[in-house]
ZADO-1210 file (C-alpha; in nm, 4 decimals, padded with zeros to 6 digits):
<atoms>
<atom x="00.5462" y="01.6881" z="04.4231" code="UNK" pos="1"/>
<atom x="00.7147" y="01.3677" z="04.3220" code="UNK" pos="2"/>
<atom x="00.4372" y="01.1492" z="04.3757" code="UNK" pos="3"/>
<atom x="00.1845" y="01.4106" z="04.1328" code="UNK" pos="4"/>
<atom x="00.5008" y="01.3596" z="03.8834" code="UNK" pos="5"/>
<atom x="00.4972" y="01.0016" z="03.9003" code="UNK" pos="6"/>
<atom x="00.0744" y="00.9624" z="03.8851" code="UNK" pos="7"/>
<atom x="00.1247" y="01.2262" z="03.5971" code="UNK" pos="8"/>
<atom x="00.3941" y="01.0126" z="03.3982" code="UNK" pos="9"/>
<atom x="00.1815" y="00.6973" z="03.4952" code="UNK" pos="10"/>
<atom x="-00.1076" y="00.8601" z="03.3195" code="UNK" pos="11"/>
<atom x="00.0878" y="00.8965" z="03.0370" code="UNK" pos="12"/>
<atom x="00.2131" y="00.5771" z="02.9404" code="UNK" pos="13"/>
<atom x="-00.1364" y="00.4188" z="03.0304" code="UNK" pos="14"/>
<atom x="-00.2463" y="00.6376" z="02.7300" code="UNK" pos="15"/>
<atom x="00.0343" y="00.6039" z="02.5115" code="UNK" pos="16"/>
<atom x="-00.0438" y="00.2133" z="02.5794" code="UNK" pos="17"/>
<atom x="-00.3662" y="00.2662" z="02.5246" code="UNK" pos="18"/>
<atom x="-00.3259" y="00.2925" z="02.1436" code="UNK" pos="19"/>
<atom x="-00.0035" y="00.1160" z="02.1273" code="UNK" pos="20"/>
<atom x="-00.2285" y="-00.1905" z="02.0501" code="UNK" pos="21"/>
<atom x="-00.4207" y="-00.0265" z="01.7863" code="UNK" pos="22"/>
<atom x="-00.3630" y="-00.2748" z="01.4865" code="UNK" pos="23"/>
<atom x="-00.5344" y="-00.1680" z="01.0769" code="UNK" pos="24"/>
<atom x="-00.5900" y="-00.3952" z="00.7883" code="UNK" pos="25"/>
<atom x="-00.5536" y="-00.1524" z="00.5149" code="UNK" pos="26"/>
<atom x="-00.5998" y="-00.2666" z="00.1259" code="UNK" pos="27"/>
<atom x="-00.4220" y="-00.1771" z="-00.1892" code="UNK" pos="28"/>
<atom x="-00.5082" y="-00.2860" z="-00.5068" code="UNK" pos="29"/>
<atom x="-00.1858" y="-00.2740" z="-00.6721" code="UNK" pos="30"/>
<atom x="00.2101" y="-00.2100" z="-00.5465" code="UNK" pos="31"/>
<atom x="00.1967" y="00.1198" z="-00.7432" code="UNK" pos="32"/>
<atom x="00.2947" y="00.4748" z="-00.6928" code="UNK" pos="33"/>
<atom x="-00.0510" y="00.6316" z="-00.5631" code="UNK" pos="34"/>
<atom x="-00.1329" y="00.4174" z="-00.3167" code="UNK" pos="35"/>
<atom x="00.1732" y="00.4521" z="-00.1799" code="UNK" pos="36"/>
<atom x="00.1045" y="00.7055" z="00.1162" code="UNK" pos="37"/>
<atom x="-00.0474" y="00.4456" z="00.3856" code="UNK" pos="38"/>
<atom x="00.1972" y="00.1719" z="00.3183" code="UNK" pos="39"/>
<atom x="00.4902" y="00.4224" z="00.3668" code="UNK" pos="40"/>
<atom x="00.3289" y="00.5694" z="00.6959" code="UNK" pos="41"/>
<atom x="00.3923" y="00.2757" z="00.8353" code="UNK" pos="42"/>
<atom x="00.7052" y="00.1911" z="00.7325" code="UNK" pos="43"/>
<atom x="00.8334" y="00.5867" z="00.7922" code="UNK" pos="44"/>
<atom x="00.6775" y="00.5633" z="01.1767" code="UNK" pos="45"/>
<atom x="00.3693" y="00.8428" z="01.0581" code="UNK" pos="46"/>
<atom x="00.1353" y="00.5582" z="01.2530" code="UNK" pos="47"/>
<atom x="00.3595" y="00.4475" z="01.5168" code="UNK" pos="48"/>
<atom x="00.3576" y="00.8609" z="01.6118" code="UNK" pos="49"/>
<atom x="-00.0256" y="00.8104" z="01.6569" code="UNK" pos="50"/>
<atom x="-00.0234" y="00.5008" z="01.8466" code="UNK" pos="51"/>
<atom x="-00.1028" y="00.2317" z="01.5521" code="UNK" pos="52"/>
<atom x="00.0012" y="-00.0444" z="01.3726" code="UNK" pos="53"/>
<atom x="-00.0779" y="-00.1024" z="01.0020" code="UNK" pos="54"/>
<atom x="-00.0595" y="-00.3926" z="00.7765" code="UNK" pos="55"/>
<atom x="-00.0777" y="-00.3276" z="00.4030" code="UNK" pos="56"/>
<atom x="-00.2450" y="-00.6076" z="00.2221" code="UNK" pos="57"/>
<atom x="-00.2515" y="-00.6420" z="-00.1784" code="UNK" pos="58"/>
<atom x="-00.6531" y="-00.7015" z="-00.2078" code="UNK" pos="59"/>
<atom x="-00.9067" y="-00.7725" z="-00.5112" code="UNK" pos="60"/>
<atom x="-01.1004" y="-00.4569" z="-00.5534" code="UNK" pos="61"/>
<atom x="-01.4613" y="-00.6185" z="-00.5630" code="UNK" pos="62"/>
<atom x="-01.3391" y="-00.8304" z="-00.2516" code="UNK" pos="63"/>
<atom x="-01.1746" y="-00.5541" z="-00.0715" code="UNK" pos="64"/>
<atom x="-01.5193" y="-00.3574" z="-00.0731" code="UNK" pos="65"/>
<atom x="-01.6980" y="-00.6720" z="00.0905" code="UNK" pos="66"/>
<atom x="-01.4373" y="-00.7133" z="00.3709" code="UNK" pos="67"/>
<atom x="-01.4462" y="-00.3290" z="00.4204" code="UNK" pos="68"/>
<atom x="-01.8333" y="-00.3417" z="00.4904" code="UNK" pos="69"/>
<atom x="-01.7985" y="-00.6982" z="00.7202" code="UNK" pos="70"/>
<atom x="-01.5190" y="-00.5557" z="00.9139" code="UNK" pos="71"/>
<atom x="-01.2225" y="-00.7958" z="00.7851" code="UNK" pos="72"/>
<atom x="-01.0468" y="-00.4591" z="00.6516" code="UNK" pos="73"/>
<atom x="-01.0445" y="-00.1685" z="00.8342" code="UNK" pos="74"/>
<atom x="-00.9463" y="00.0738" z="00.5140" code="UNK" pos="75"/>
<atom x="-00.9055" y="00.0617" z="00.1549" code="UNK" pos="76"/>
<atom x="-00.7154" y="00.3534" z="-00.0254" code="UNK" pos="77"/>
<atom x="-00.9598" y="00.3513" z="-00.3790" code="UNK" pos="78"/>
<atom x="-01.1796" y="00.6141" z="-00.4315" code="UNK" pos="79"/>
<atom x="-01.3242" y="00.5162" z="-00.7765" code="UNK" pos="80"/>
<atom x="-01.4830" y="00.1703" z="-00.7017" code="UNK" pos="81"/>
<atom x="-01.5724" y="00.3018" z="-00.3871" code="UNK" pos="82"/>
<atom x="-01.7553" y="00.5753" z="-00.5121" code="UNK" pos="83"/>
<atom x="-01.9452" y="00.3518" z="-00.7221" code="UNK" pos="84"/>
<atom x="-02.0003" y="00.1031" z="-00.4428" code="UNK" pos="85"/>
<atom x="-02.1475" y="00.3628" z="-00.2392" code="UNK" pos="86"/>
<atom x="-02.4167" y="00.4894" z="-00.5497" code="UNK" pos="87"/>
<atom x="-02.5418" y="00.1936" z="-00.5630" code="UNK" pos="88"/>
<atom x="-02.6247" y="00.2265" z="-00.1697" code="UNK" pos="89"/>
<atom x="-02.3322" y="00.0008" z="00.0178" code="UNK" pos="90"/>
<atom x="-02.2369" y="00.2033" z="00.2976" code="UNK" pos="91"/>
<atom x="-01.9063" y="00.3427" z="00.2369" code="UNK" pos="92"/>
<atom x="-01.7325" y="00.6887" z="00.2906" code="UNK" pos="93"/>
<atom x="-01.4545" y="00.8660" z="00.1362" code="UNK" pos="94"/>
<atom x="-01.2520" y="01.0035" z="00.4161" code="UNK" pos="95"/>
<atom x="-00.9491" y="01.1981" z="00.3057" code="UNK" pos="96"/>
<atom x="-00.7995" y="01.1910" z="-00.0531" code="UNK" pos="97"/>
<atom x="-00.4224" y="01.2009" z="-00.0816" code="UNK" pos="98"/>
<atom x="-00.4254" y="01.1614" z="-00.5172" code="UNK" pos="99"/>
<atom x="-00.6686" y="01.4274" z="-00.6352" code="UNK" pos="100"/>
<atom x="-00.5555" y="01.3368" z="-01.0145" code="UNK" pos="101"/>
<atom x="-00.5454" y="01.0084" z="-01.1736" code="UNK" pos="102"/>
<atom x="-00.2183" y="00.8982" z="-01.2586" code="UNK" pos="103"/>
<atom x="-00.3684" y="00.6970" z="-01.5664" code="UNK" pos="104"/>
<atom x="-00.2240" y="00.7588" z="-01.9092" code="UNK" pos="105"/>
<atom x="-00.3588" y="00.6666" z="-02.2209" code="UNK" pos="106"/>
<atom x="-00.0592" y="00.4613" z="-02.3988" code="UNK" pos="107"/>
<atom x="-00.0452" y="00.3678" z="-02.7693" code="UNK" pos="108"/>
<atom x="00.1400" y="00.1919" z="-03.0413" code="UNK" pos="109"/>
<atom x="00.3673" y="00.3914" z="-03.1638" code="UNK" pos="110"/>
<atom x="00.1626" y="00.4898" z="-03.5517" code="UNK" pos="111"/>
<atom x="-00.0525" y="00.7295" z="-03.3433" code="UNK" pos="112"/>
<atom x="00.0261" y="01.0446" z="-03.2990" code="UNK" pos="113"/>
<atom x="-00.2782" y="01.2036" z="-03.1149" code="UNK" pos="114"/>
<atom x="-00.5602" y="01.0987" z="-02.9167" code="UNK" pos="115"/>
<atom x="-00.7943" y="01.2086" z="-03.2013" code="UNK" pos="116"/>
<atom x="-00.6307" y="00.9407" z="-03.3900" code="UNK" pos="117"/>
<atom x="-00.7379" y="00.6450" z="-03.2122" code="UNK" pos="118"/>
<atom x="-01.1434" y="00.7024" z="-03.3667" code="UNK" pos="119"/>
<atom x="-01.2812" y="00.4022" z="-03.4878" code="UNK" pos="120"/>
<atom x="-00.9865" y="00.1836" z="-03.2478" code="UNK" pos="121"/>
<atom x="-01.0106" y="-00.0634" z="-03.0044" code="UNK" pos="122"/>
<atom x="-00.9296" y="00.0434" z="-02.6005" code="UNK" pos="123"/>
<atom x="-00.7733" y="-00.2471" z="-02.3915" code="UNK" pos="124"/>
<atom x="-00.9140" y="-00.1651" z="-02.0339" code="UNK" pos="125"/>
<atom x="-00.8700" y="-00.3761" z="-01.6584" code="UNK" pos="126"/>
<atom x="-01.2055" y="-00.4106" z="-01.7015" code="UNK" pos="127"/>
<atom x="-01.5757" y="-00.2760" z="-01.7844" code="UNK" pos="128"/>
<atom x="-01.7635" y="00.0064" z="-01.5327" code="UNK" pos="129"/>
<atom x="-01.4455" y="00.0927" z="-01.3198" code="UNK" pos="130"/>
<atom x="-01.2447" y="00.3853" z="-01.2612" code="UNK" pos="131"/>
<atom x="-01.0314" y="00.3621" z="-01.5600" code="UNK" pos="132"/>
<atom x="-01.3042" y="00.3323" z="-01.8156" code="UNK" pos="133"/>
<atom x="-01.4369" y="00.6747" z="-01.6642" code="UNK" pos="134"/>
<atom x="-01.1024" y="00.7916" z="-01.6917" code="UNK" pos="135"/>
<atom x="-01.0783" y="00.6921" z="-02.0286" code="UNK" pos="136"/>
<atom x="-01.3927" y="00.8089" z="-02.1834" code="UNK" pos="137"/>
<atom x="-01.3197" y="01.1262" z="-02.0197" code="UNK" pos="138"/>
<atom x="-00.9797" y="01.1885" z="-02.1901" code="UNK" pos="139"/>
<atom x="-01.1883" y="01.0875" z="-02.5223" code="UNK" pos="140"/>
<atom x="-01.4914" y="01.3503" z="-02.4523" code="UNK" pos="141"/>
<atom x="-01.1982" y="01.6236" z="-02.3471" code="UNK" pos="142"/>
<atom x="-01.0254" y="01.6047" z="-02.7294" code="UNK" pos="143"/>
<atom x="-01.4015" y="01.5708" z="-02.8723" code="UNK" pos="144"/>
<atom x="-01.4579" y="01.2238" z="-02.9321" code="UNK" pos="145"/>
<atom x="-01.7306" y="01.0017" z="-02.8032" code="UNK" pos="146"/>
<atom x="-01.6662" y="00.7261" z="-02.6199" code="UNK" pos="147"/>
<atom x="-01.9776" y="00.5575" z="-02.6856" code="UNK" pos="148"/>
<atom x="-01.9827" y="00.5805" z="-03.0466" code="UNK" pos="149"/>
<atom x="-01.6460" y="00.6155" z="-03.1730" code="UNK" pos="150"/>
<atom x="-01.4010" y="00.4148" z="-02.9427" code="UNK" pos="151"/>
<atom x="-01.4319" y="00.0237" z="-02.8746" code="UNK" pos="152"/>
<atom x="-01.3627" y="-00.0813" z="-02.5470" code="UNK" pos="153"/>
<atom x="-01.1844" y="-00.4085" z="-02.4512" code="UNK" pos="154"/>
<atom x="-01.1508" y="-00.5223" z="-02.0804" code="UNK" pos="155"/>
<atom x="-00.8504" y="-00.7358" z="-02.0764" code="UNK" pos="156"/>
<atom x="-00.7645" y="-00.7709" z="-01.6909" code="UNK" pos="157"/>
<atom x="-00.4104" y="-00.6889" z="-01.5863" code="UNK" pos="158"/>
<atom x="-00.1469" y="-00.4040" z="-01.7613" code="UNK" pos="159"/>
<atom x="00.0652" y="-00.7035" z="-01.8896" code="UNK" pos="160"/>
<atom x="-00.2439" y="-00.8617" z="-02.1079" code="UNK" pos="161"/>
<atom x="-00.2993" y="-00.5429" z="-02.1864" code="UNK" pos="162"/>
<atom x="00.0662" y="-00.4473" z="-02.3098" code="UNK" pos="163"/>
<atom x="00.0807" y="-00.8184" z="-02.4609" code="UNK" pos="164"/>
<atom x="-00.2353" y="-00.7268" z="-02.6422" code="UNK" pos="165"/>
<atom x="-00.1056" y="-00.4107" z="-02.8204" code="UNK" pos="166"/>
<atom x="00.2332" y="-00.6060" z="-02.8990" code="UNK" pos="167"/>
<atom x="00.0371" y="-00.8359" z="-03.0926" code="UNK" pos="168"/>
<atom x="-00.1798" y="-00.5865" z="-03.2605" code="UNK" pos="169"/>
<atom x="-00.5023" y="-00.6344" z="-03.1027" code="UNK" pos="170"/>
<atom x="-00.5418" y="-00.3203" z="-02.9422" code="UNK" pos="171"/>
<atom x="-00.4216" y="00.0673" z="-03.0821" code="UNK" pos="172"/>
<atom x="-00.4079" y="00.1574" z="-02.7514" code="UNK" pos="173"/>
<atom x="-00.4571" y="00.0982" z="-02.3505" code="UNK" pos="174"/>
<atom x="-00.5360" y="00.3086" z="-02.0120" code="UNK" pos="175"/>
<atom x="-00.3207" y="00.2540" z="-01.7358" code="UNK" pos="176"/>
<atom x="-00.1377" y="00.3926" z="-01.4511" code="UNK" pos="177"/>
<atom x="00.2473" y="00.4088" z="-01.3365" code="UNK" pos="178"/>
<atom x="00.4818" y="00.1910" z="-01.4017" code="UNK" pos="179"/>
<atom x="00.2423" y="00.0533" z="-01.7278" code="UNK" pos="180"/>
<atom x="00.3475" y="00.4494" z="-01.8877" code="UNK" pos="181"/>
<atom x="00.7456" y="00.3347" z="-01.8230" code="UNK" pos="182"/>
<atom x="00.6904" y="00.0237" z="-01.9221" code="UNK" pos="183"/>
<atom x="00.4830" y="00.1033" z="-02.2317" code="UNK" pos="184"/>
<atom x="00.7817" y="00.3096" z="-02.3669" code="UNK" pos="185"/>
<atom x="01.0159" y="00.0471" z="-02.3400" code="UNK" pos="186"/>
<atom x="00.8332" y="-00.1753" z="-02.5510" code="UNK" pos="187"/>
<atom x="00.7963" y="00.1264" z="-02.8204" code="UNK" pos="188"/>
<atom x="00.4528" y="00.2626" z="-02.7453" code="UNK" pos="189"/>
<atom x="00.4041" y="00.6417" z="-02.6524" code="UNK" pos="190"/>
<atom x="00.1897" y="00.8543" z="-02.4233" code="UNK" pos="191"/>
<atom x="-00.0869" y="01.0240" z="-02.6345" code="UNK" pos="192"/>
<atom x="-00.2179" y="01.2041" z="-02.2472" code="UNK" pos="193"/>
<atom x="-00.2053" y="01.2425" z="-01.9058" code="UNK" pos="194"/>
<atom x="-00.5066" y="01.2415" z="-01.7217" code="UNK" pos="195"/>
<atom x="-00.4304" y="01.4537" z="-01.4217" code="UNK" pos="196"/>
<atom x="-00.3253" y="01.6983" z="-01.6709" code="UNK" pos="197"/>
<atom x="-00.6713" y="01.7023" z="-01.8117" code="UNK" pos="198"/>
<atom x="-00.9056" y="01.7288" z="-01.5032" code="UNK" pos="199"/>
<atom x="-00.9111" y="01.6461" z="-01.1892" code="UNK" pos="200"/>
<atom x="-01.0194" y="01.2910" z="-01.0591" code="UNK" pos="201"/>
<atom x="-00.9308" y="01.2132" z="-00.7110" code="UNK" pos="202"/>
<atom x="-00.8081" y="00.8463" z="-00.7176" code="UNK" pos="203"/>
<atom x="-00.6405" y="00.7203" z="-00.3923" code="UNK" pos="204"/>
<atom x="-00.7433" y="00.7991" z="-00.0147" code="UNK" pos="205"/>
<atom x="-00.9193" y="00.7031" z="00.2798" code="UNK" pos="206"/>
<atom x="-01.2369" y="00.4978" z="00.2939" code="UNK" pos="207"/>
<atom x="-01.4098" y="00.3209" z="00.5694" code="UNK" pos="208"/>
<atom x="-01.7335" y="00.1380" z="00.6033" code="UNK" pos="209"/>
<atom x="-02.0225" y="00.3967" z="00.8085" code="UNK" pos="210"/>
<atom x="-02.0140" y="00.1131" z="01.0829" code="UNK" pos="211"/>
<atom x="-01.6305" y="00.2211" z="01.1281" code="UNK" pos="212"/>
<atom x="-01.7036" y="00.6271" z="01.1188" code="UNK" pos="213"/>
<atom x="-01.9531" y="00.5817" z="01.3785" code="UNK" pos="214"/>
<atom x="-01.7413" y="00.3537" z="01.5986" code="UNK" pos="215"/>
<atom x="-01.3587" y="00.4774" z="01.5525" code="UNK" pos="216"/>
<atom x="-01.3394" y="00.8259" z="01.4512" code="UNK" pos="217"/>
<atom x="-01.0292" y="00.9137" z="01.6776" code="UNK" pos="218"/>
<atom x="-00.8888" y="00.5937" z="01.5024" code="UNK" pos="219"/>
<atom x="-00.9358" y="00.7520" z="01.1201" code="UNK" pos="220"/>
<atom x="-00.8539" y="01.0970" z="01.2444" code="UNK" pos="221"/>
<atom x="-00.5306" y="00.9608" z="01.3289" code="UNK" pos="222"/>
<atom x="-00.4639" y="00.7576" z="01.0263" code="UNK" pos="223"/>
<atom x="-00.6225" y="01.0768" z="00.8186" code="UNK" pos="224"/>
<atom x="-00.3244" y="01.2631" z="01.0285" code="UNK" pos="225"/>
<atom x="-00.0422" y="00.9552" z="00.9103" code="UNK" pos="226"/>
<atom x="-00.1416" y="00.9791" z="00.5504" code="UNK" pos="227"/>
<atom x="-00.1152" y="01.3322" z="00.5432" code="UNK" pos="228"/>
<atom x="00.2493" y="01.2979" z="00.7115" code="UNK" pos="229"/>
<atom x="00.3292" y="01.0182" z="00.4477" code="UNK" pos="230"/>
<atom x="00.2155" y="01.3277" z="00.1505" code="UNK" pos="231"/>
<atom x="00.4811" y="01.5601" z="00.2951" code="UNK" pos="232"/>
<atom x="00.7598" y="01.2826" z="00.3234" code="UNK" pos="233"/>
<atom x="00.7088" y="01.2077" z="-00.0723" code="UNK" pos="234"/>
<atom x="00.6907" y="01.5249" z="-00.1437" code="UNK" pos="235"/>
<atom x="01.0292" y="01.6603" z="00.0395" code="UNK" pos="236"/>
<atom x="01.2403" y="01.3525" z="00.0272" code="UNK" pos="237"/>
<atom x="01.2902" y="01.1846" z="-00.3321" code="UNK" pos="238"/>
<atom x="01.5332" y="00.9692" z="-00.2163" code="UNK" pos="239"/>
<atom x="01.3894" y="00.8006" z="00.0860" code="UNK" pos="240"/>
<atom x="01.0461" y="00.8034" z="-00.0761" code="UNK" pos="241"/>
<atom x="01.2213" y="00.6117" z="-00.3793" code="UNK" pos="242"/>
<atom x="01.3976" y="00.3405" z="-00.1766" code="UNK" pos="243"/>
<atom x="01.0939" y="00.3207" z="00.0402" code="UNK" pos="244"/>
<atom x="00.8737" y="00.2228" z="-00.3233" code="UNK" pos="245"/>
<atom x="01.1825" y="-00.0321" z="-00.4675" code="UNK" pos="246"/>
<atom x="01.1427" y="-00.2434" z="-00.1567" code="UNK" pos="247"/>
<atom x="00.7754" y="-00.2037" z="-00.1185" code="UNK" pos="248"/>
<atom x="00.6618" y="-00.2749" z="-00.4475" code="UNK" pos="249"/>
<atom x="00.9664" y="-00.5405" z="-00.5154" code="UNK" pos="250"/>
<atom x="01.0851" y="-00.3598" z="-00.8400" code="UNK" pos="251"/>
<atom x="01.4132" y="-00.2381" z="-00.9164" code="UNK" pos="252"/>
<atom x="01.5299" y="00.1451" z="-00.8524" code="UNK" pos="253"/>
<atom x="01.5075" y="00.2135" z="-01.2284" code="UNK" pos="254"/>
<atom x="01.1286" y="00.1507" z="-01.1992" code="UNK" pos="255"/>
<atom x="01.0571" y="00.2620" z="-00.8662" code="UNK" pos="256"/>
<atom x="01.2380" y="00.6259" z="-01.0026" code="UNK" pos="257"/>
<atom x="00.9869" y="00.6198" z="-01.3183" code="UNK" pos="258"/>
<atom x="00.7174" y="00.5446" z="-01.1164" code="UNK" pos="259"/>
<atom x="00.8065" y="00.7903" z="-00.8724" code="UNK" pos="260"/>
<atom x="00.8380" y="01.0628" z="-01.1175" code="UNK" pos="261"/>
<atom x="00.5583" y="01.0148" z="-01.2955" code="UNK" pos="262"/>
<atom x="00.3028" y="01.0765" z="-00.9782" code="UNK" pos="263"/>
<atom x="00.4949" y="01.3017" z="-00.7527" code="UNK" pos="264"/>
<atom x="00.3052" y="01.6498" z="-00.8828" code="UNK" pos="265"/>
<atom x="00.0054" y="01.4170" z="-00.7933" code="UNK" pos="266"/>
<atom x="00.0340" y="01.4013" z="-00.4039" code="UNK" pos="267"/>
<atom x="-00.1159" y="01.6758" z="-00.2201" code="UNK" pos="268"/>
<atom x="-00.0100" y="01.8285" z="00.1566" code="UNK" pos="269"/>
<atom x="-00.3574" y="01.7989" z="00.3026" code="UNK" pos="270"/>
<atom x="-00.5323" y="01.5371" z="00.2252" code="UNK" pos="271"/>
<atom x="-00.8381" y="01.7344" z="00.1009" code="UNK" pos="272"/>
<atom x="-01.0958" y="01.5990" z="-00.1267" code="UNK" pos="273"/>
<atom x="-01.1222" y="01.7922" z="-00.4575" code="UNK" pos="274"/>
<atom x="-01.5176" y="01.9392" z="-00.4540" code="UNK" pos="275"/>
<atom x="-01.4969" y="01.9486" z="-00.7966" code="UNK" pos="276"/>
<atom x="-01.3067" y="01.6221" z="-00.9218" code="UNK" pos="277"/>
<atom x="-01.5829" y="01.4065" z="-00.6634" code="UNK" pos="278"/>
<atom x="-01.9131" y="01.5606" z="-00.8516" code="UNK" pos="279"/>
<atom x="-01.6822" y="01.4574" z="-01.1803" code="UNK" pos="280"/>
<atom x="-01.6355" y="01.1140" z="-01.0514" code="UNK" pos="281"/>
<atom x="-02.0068" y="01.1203" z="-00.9444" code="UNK" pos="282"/>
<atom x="-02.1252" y="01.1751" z="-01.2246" code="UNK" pos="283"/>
<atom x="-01.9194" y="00.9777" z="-01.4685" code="UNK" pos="284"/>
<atom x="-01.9718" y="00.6671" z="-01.2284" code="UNK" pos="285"/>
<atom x="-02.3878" y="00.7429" z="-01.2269" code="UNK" pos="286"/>
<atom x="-02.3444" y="00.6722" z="-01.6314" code="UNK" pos="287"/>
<atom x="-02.1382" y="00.3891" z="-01.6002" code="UNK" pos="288"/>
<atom x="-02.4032" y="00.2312" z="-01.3244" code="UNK" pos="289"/>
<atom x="-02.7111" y="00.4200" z="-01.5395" code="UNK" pos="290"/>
<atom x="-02.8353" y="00.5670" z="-01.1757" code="UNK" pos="291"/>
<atom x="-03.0372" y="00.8318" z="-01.3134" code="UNK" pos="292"/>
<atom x="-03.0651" y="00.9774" z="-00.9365" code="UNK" pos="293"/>
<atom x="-02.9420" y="01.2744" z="-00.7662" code="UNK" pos="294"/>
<atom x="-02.6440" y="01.1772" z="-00.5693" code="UNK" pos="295"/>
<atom x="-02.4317" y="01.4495" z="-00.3283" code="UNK" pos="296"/>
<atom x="-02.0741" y="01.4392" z="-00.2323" code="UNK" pos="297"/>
<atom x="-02.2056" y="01.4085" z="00.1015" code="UNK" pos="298"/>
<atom x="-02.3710" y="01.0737" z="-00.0086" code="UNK" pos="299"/>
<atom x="-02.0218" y="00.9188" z="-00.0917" code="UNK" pos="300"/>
<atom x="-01.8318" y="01.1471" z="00.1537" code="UNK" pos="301"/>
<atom x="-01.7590" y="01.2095" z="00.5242" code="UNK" pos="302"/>
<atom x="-01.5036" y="01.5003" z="00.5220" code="UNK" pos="303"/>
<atom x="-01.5817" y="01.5929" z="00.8815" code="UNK" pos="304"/>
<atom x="-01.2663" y="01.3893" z="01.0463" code="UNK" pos="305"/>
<atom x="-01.0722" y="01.5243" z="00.7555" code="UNK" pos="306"/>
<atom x="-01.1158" y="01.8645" z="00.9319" code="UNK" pos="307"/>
<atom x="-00.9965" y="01.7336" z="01.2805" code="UNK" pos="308"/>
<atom x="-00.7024" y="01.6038" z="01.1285" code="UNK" pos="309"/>
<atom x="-00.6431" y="01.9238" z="00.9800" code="UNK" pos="310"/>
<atom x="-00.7035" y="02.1254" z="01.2282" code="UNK" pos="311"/>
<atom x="-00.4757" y="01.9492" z="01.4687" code="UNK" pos="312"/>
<atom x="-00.2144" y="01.9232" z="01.2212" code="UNK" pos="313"/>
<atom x="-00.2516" y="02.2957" z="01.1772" code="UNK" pos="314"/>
<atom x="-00.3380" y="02.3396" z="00.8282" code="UNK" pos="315"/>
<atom x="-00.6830" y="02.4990" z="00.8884" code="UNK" pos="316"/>
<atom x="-00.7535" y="02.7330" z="01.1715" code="UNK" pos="317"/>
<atom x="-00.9559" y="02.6080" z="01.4935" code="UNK" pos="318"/>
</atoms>
């Protein structure tokens, strides 16, 4: 009996070992609130419970997407860009979604009271085709103004250029997400709307290259699993979830809190993908690329390891 025991507990470890190794390259474009949920599942334990080791790196969107189809990154948390990326044929899936609203804001000096307000103005933006321009031009079309016609776009790379650029008086107004709605108001400006108030537009996730899906799927499934853990910490504990954010995005508490607050009704429990935010962010990204054809959520999206997770994590029935 002692020697099954022993082969039994040997067994065991040789599995837990197994994945012990399991090292991720996971990319973030920004230190900011929504992407969040894989950097703190690694600092919380989430992927040391499932045998792996991640390393959150700070990543240039257009380069992220090229080391995420050659292998050099194992995961990137955008769903926007990625979206696009995989319209325009590069093969990459969304996996999970753990933002199913943008966080972005549409911020403006002060002499503007309402989003009709800002017809005829100029738009500071990251930049041109992206994720926040859709977001944008969707807030515009939602309080019945065209984007096309009636709002000038500006793409003026990162939220302090932008902020700088509104200061000065270049700009009426700019899109951006949390801490630029804090930091906005400190400098005077005001929050004309809330995106994820609006409509839905999933924003930050899981995505892999199709070479990954076919080759790790126990690997996503498990960080699928973390990420979803990592949801249900930031959701339960403020406190943790806020000193976690100070020392991972190198602000101060003041910040991190703002930033914290402004995205927590954001984060979902399951990691499921919104059905009808992705055809939203389908179809606004088709205009942006002018891809006139038909494109399914299954042509951007693998939700099938999503389901594992799920199921194992007991949120949906076997």
């Amino acid at each position: 009996m002692k020697k099954i025991f022993l082969a039994l507990l040997s067994i065991c470890i040789l599995h837990v070992s197994a994945h012990a190794a399991d090292k991720i390259r996971i990319g973030v474009p920004e230190l900011n609130a929504q992407f969040a949920p894989l950097a703190l599942a690694e600092k919380k334990g989430f992927f040391r419970e499932d045998g792996l080791q991640g390393e959150v790196i700070r990543i240039n969107p257009t380069v992220a997407l090229a080391a995420l189809v050659s292998g050099e990154l194992d995961y990137w948390t955008v769903i926007g860009n990625s979206v696009a990326a995989a319209i325009q044929g590069v093969p990459l899936r969304v996996l999970a979604c753990y933002v199913p609203g943008s966080p972005s804001a549409l911020i403006a000096r002060p002499e503007f009271k309402s989003v009709q307000e800002l017809r005829g103005k100029t738009v500071g933006l990251n930049t041109f085709g992206g994720a926040l321009e859709s977001t944008a031009r969707l807030i515009f079309k939602h309080f019945g103004l065209d984007p096309d016609k009636e709002i000038k776009f500006l793409a003026l790379g990162t939220s302090e250029r932008r902020l700088s650029a509104m200061k000065q008086g270049l700009t009426a107004a700019t899109m951006g997400s949390p801490p630029l709605d804090y930091l906005g108001k400190k400098m005077g400006f005001v929050v004309l709307a809330r995106a994820h108030e609006l409509f839905s537009y999933p924003t930050s996730g899981v995505v892999a290259s199709v070479k990954k899906i076919k080759e790790k799927p126990d690997e996503i499934k498990r960080v699928i699993k973390a990420g979803i853990k990592a949801n249900r910490y930031i959701r339960q504990n403020r406190e943790g979830t806020i000193e976690s954010m100070t020392e991972w995005t190198k602000a101060d508490k003041e910040m991190a809190t703002a930033g914290y607050e402004s995205v927590l009704k954001l984060f979902n429990d399951d990691g499921s993908v919104p059905e009808k935010g992705l055809i939203l962010v389908i179809e606004e990204l088709k205009k942006l690329g002018k891809v006139e054809r038909e494109i399914a959520p299954s042509d951007v999206a693998d939700l099938s390891t999503l389901g594992e997770a799920q199921r194992e994590l007991g949120i949906k029935e076997r």
